[in-house]
FIDOFI-564733 format. One record per residue (C-alpha): residue number from 1; residue in three letters; x, y, z. Coordinates in nm, 3 decimals, padded with zeros to 5 digits. Each point is the difference from the previous one (the first is absolute). Layout:
     n   res        xx        yy        zz
   NUM   ALA         X         Y         Z
...
***
This chain:
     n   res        xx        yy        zz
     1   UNK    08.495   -12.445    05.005
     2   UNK    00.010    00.108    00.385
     3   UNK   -00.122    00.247    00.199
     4   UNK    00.181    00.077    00.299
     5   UNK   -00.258   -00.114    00.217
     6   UNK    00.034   -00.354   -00.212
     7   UNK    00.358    00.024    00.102
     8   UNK   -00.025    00.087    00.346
     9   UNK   -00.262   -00.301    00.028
    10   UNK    00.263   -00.190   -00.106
    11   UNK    00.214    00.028    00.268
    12   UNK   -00.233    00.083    00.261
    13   UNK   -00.166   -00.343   -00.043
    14   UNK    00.317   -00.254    00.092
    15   UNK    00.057    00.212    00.277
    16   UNK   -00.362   -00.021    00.175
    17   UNK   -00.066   -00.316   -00.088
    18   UNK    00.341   -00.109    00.160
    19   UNK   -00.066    00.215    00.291
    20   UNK   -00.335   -00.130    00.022
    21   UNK    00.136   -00.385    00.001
    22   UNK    00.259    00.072    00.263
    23   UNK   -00.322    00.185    00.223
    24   UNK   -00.242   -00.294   -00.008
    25   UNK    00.288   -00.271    00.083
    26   UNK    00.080    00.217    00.298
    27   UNK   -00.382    00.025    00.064
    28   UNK   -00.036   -00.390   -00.066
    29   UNK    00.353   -00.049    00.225
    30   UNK   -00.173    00.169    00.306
    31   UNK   -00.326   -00.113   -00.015
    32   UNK    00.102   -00.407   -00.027
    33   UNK    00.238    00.096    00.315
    34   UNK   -00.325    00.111    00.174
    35   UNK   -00.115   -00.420   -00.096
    36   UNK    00.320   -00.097    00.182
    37   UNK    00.149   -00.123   -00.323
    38   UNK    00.307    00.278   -00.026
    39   UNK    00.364   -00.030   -00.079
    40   UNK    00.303    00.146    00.117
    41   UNK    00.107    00.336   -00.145
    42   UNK    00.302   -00.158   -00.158
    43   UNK   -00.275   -00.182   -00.251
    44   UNK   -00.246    00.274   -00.006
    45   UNK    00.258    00.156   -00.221
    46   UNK    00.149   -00.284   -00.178
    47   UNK   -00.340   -00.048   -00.133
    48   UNK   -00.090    00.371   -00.088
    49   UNK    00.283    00.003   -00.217
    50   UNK   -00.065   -00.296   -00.168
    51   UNK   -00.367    00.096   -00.011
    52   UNK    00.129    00.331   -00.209
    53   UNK    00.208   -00.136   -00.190
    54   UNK   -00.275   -00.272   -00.120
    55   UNK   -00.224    00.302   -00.084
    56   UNK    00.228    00.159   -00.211
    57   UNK    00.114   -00.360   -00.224
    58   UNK   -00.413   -00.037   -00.024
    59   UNK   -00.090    00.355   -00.135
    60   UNK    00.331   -00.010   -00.221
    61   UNK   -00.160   -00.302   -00.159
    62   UNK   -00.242    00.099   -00.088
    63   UNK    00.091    00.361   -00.068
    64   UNK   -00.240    00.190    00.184
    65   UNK    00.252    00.291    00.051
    66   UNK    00.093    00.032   -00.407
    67   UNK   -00.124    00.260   -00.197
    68   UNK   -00.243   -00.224   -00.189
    69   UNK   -00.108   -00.168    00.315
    70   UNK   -00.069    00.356    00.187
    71   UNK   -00.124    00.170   -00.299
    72   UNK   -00.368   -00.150    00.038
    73   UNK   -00.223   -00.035    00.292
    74   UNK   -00.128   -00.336   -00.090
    75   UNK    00.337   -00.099   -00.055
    76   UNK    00.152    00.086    00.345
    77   UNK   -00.332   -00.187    00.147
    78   UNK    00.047   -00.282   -00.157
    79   UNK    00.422   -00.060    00.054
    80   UNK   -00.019    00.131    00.358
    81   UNK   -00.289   -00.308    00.054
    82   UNK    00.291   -00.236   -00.191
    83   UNK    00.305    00.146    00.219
    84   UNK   -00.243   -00.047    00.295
    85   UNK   -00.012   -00.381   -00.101
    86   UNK    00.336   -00.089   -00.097
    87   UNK    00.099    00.163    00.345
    88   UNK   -00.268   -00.211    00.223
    89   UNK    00.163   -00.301   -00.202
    90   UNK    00.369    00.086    00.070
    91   UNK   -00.033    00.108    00.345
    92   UNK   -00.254   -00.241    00.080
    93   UNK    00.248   -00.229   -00.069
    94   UNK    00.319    00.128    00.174
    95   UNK   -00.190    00.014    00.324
    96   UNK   -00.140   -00.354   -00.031
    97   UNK    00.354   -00.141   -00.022
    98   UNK    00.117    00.237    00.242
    99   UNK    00.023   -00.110    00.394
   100   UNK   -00.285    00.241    00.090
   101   UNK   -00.308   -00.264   -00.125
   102   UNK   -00.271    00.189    00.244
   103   UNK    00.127    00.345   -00.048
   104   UNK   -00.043   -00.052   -00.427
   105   UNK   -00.346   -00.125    00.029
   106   UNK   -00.147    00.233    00.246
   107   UNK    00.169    00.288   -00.160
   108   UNK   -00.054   -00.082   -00.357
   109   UNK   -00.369    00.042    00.036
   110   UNK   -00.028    00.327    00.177
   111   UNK    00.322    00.142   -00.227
   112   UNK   -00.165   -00.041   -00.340
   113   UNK   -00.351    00.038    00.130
   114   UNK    00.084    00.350    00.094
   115   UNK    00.236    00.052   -00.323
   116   UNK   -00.258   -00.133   -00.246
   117   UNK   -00.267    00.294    00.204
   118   UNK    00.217    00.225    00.005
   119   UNK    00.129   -00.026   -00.371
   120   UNK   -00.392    00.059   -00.073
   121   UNK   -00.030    00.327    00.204
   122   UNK    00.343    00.127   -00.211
   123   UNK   -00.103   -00.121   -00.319
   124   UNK   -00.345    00.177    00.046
   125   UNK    00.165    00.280    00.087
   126   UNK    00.215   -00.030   -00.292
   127   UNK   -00.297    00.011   -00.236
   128   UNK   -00.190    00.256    00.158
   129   UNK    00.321    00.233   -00.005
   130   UNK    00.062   -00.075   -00.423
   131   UNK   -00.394    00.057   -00.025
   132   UNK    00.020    00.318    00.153
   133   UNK    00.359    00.134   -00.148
   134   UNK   -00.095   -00.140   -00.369
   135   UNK   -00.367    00.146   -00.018
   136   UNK    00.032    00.284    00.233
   137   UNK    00.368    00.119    00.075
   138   UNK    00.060   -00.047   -00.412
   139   UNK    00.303   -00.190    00.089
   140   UNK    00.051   -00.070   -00.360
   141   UNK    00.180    00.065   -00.379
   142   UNK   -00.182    00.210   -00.213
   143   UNK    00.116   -00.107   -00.373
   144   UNK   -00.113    00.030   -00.339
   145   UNK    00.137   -00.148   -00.329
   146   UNK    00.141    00.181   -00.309
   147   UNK    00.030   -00.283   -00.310
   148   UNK   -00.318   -00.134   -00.139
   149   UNK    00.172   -00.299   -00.120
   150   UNK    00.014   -00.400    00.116
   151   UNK    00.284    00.066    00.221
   152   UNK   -00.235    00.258    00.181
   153   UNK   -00.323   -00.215   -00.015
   154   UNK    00.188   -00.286    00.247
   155   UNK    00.113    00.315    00.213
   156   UNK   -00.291    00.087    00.046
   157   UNK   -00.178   -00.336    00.080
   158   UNK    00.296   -00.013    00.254
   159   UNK   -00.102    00.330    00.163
   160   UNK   -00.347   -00.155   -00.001
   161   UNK    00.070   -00.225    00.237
   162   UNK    00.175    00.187    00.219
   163   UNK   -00.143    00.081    00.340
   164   UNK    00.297    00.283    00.078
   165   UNK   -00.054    00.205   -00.352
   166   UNK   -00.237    00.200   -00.099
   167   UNK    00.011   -00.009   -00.328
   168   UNK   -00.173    00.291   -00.244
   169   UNK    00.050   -00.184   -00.342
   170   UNK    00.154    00.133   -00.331
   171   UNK    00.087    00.344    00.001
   172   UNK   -00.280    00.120   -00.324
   173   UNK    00.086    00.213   -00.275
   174   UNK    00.380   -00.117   -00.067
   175   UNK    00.114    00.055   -00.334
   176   UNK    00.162   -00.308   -00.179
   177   UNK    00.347    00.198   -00.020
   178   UNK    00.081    00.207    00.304
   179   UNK    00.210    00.246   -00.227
   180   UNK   -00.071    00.266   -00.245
   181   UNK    00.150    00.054   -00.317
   182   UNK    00.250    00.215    00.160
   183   UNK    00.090   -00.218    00.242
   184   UNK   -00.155    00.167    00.280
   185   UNK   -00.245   -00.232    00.236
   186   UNK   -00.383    00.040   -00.098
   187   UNK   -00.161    00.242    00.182
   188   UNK   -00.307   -00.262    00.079
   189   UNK    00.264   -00.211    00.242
   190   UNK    00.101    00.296    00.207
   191   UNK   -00.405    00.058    00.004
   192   UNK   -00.050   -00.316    00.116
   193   UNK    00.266   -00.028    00.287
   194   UNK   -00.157    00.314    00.114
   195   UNK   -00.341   -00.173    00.054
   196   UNK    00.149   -00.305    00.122
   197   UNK    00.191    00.236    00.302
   198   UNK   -00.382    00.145    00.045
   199   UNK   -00.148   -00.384    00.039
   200   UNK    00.283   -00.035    00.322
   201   UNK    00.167   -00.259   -00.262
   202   UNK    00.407    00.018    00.090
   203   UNK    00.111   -00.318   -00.207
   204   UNK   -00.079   -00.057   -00.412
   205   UNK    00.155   -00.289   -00.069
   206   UNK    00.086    00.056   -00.392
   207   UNK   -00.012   -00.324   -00.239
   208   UNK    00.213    00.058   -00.307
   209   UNK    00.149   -00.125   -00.285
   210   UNK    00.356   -00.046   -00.063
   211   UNK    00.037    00.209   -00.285
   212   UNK   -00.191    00.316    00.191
   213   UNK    00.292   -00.067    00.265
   214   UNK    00.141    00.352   -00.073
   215   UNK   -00.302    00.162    00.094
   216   UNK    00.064   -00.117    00.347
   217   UNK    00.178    00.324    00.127
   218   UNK   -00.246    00.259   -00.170
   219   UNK   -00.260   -00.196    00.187
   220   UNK    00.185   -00.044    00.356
   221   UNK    00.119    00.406   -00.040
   222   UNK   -00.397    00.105   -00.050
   223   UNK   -00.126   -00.234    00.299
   224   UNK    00.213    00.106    00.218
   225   UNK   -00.070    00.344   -00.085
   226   UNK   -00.348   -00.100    00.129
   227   UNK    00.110   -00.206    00.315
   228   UNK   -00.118   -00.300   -00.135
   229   UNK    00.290   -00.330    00.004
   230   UNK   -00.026   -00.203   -00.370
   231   UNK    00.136   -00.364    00.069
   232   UNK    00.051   -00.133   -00.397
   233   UNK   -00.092   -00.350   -00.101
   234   UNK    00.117   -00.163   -00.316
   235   UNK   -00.292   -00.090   -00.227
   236   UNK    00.162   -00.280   -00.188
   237   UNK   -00.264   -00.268    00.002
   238   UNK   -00.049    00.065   -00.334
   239   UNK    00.396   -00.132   -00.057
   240   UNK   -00.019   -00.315    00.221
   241   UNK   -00.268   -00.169   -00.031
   242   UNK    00.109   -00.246    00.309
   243   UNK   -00.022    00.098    00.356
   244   UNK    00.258    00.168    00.127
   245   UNK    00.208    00.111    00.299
   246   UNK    00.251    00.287    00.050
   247   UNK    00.284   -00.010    00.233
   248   UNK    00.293    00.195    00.089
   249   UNK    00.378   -00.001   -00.075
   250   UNK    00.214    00.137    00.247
   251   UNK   -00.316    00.258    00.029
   252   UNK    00.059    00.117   -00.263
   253   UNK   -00.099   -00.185   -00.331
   254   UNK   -00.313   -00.104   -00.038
   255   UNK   -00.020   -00.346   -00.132
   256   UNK   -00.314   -00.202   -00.174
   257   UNK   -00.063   -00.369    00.064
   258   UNK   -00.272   -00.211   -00.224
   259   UNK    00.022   -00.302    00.297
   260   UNK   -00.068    00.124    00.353
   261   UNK    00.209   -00.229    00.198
   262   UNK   -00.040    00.032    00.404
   263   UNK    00.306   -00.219    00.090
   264   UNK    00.229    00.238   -00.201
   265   UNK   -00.050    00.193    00.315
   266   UNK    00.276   -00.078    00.291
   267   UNK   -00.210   -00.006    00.278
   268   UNK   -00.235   -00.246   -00.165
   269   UNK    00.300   -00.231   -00.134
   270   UNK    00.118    00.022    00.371
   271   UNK   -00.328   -00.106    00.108
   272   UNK   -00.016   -00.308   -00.217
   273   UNK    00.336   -00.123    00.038
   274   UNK   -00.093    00.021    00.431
   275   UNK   -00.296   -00.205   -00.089
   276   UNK    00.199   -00.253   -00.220
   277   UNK    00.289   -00.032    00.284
   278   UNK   -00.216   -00.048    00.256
   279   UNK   -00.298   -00.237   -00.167
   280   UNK    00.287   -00.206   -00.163
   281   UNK    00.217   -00.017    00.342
   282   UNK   -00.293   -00.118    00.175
   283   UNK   -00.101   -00.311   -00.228
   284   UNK    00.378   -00.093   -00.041
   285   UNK    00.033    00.042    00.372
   286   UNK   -00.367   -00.206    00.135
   287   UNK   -00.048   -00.200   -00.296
   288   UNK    00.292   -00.079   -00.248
   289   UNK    00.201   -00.086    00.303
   290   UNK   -00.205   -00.322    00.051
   291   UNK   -00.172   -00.054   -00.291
   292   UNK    00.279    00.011   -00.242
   293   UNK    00.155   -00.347    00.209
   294   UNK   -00.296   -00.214   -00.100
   295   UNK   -00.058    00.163   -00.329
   296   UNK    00.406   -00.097   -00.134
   297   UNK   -00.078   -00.353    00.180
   298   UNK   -00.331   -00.039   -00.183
   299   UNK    00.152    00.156   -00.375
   300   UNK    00.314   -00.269    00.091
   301   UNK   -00.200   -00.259    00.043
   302   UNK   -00.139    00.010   -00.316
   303   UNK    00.260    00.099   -00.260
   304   UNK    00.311    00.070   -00.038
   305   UNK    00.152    00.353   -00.045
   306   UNK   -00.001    00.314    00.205
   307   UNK   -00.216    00.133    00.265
   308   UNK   -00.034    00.330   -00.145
   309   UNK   -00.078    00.088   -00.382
   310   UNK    00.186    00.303   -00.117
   311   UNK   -00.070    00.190   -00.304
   312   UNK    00.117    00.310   -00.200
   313   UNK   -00.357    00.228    00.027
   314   UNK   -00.036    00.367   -00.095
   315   UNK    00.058    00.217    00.266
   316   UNK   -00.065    00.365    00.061
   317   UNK    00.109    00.245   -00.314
   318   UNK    00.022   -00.337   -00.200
   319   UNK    00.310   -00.115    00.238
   320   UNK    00.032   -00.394   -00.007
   321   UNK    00.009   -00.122    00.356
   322   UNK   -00.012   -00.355    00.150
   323   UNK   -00.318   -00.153    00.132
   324   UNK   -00.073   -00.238    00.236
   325   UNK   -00.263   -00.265    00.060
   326   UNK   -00.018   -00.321    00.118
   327   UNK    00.032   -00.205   -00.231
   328   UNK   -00.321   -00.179   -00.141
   329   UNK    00.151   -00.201   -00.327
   330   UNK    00.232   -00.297   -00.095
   331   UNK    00.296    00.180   -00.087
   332   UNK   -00.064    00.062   -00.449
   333   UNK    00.145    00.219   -00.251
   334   UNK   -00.288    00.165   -00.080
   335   UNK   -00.046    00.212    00.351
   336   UNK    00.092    00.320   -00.140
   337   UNK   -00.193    00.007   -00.318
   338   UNK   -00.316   -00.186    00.055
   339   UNK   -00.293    00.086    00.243
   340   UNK   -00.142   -00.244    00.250
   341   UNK   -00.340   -00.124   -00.149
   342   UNK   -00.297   -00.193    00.161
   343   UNK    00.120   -00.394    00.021
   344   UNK    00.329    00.109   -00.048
   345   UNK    00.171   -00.301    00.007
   346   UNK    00.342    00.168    00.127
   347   UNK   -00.198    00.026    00.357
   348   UNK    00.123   -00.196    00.274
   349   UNK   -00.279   -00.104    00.267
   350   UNK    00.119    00.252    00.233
   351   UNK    00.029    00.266   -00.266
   352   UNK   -00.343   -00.036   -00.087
   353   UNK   -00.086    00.080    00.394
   354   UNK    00.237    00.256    00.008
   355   UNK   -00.117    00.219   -00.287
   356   UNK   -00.394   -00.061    00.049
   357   UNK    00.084    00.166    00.329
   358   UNK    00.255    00.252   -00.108
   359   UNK    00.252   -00.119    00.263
   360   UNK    00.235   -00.054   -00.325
   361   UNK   -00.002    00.375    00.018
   362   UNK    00.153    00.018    00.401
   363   UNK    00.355    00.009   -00.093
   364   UNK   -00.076    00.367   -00.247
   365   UNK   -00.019    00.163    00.444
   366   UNK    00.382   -00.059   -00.052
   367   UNK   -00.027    00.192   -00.321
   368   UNK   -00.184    00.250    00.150
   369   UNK    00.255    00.062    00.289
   370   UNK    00.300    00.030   -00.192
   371   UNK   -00.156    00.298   -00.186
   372   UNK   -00.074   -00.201   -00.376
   373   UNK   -00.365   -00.011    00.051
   374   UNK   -00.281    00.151    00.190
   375   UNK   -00.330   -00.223    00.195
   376   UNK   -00.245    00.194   -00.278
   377   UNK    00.071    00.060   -00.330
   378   UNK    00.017   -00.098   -00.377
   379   UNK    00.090   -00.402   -00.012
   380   UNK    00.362   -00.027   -00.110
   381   UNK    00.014   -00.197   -00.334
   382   UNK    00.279   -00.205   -00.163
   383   UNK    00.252    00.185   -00.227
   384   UNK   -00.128   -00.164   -00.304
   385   UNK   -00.372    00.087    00.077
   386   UNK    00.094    00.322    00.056
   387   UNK    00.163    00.063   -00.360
   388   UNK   -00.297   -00.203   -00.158
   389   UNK   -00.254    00.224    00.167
   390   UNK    00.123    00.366   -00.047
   391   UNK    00.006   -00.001   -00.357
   392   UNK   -00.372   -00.150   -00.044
   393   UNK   -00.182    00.141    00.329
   394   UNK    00.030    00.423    00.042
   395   UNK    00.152    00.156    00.272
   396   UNK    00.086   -00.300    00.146
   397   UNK    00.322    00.110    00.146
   398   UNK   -00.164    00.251    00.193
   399   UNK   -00.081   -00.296    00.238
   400   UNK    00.400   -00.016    00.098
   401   UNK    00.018    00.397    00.072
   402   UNK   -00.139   -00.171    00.381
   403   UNK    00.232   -00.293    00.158
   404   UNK   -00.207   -00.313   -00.026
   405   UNK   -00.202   -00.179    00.230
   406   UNK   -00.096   -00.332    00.204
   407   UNK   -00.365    00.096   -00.096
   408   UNK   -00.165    00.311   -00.152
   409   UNK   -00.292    00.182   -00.139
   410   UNK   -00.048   -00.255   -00.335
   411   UNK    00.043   -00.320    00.203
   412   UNK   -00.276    00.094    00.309
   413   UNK   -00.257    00.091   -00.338
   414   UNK    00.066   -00.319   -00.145
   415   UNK    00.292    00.041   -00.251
   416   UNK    00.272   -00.219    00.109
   417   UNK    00.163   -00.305   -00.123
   418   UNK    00.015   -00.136   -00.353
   419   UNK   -00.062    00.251   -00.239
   420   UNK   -00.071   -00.162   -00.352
   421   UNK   -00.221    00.250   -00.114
   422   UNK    00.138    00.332   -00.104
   423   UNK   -00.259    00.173    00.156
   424   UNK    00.039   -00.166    00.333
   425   UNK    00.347    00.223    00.002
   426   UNK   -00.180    00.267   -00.068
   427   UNK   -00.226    00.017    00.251
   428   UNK    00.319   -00.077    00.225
   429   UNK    00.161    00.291   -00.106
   430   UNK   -00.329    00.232    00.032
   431   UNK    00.004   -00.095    00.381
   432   UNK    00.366    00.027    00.053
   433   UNK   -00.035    00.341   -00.156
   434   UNK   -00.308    00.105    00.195
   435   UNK    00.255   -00.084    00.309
   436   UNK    00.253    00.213   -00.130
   437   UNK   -00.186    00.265   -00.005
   438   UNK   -00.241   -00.010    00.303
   439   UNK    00.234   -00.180    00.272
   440   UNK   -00.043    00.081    00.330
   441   UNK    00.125   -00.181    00.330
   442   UNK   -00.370   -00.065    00.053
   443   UNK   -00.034   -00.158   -00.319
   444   UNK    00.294   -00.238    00.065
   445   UNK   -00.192   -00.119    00.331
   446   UNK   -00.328   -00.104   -00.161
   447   UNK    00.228   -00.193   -00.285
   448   UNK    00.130   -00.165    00.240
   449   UNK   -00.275   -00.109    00.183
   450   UNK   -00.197   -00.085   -00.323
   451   UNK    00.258   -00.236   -00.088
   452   UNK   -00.013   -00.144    00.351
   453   UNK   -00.339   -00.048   -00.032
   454   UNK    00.041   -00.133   -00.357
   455   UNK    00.235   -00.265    00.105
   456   UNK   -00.264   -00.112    00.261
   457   UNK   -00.265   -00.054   -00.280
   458   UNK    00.258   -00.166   -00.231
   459   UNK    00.072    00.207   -00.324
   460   UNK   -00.078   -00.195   -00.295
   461   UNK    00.239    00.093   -00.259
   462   UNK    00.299   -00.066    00.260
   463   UNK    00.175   -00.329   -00.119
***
């Protein structure tokens, strides 16, 4: 819910702060000319553009300018001190490799010494403004809630927490059924919206039951009547006893999901698929391009057979797609039904190297730039696992509603490899779920650098 003063902050900030930026390098600019360490005009603007444009990739990151990230104080504090980071890293960084060596480091200090001040002085005065619009301006929602009922109870914790709402509680003295016998609306609502008009309240938010859904135009007719706005909120957490989100069709059709699933969003697919073209290009371009050489000399060396292993694995929505991996084993017949164990005696010398220290896993970055797999996400399994394990372990197809991954959520807690237990799948599955449901792009970083770490320490069910 925003005020308008919430929603002019949130386009008055990206503008100052930019402004703001572009002011101290100007400062900084003629005050390290005054040191004799200047350059010509020709890369006095070369580097204010790049210097905006770094500002804007930095608070972007970390969303500083959303809704969400502009919505709390404490919030904006801490992702402008983040953007203010990332952009002494980036910029930092340009200028060192730039020609200008004595121009970066003379500048650099008197740039974000003033910019970090500064920042303080505006975000002070950022506080003391909300302080004084929120406790004495009244720059805030006055609402109440109609619906005694569990829907209405989690509304109001909501409104609770909210520091832009002021929030009066449950409008008293509601009758059960908001209509009379003779269809007319009780007397003791109209009452009520007449008090809540004389408390300054201008928004009941009304939580009701899908069966008392025809009372809904009695009610909004009556409130209006009074000036007051009724937004309606289906109560059906008596129905669903799962969590629950509600989306829109063609804005029109409201639509219930049990799952919440963040990358059924496009901008968060999009965001994924960046990271997985990008992470995967880079190792295939700096490491498989040099490593894979001495790792098919090393594999030939010691048995006959192909470099690479491929293998029919579930893919995303339960599509079979081909893996790779180097491969570890004498060539058998038993690689697509059977699991490699501990002393597995199928293990070549180099094999054994290669999957204690997950390079047996490299070739999957080829995988994951062709678009059949993603860095992080549910382990792909083999076809026949796959059939074996839906019909004894529940919703274990919900795992392959996400493409699957190099590494993810279950193997960085400890579940990877064999599985001989049933309840070691399970546990699998309750992680790759949790993922499902809670992914974000931040979330994909730390996976990855647990498993970096992991692989330093030496994971001990990886054989």
């Amino acid at each position: 819910m925003q005020t308008r003063y919430l929603y002019i902050l949130k386009y008055l900030l990206p503008v100052t702060d930019l402004l703001m930026v572009l002011a101290v390098y100007f400062f900084s600019y003629q005050f390290t000319s005054y040191l004799g360490k200047s350059v010509d005009a020709e890369l006095q603007w070369h580097y204010v553009v790049v210097c905006s444009l770094m500002w804007i990739v930095s608070t972007t990151s970390f969303g500083l300018y959303t809704e969400y990230g502009s919505r709390r104080i404490e919030r904006i504090y801490r992702g402008t001190w983040r953007s203010v980071l990332l952009h002494v890293i980036l910029f930092s960084v340009y200028l060192f490799f730039s020609k200008q060596n004595e121009f970066s480091r003379s500048f650099l200090v008197v740039f974000y010494g003033t910019l970090g001040i500064l920042f303080l002085v505006n975000r002070f005065i950022g506080t003391s403004f909300q302080f004084l619009l929120f406790n004495h301006l009244r720059g805030v929602k006055s609402v109440a809630i109609m619906g005694n009922n569990a829907t209405g109870t989690q509304l109001a914790t909501y409104f609770e927490k909210q520091k832009y709402i002021e929030f009066h509680g449950f409008i008293p003295d509601v009758p059960d059924h908001y209509l009379e016998r003779d269809g007319k609306l009780s007397s003791a609502v109209g009452r009520q919206f007449e008090l809540a008009v004389e408390k300054g309240i201008k928004d009941i938010y009304v939580t009701i039951a899908p069966e008392r859904m025809s009372d809904m135009l009695l009610l909004t007719e009556e409130a209006e009547r009074q000036c007051v706005r009724l937004k309606f909120i289906p109560d059906i957490s008596g129905a669903l006893l799962s969590p629950y989100t509600v989306s829109y069709l063609g804005n029109e059709f409201p639509v219930i999901s049990l799952r919440s699933e963040p990358l059924e969003k496009i901008h968060n697919r999009f965001k994924k698929r960046l990271i997985d073209v990008v992470f995967s290009g880079l190792i295939i371009l700096f490491v498989l391009s040099w490593l894979y050489p001495i790792i098919a000399f090393l594999i030939k060396l010691q048995s006959k057979g192909p470099v690479l292993f491929k293998q029919l694995r579930s893919g995303r929505d339960d599509e079979p797609f081909y893996c790779f991996k180097f491969r570890s084993m004498r060539m058998n017949a038993d690689s697509d039904k059977r699991q490699a164990s501990k002393d597995d005696d199928r293990i070549t010398p180099i094999g054994k190297f290669l999957r204690k220290s997950s390079l047996d896993e490299l070739p999957q970055f080829f995988n994951v730039f062709m678009g059949h797999m993603s860095v992080v996400g549910p382990r792909p399994h083999m076809l026949s696992h796959t059939e074996q394990y839906k019909g004894i372990v529940d919703q274990f197809m919900v795992r392959h509603f996400l493409k699957p991954g190099i590494t993810g959520w279950a193997q960085v807690n400890g579940y990877r490899g064999e599985t001989k237990e049933d309840y070691k799948m399970v546990k699998r599955v309750e992680h790759d779920i949790w993922y499902l449901e809670n992914w974000t792009a931040a979330l994909d970083v730390k996976i990855i650098f647990m498993t970096a770490i992991n692989m330093a320490k030496g994971e001990e069910n990886a054989f």
